[in-house]
C-alpha positions, -999 to +999 in steps of 0.1 A: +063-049+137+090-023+134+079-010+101+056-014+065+070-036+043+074-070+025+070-093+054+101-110+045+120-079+048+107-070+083+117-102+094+152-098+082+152-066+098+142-076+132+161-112+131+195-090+123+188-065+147+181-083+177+209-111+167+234-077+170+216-062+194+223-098+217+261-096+204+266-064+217+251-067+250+281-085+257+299-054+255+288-022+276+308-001+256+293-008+225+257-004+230+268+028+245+283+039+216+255+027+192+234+052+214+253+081+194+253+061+161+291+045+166+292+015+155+318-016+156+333-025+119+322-060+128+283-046+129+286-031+095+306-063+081+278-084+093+248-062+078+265-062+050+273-101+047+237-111+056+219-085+036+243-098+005+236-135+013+199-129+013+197-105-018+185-076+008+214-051+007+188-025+002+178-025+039+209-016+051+205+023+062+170+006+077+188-018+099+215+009+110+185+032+121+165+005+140+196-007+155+201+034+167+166+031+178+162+000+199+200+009+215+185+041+229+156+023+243+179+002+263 
């Protein structure tokens, strides 16, 4: 589990970021540059959209740092 928290927010948070995370791979460039905290605007869009849809947009800056996290891990 990546962090406390409602279980229904950790699952957000680890469906979006691995769901980006598997987007990305696609690209070398891009999970280089989410090592440094550079992100695509289609990775923010996408937060965004699915954290609106689901009612979460709070867990946005969590997301962005996980997704910081798990790049550097890779």
């Amino acid at each position: 589990m990546i962090w406390e928290g409602r279980y229904e927010e950790v699952e957000v948070i680890e469906e979006l970021v691995k769901e980006i995370l598997e987007k990305m791979s696609k690209n070398k460039n891009e999970v280089v540059g989410l090592k440094f905290g550079l992100f695509p605007h289609w990775v923010i869009e996408h937060i965004k959209y699915e954290l609106k849809k689901k009612g979460l947009e709070h867990l946005e800056n969590k997301i962005i740092s996980e997704l910081i996290k798990k790049a550097q891990q890779l």
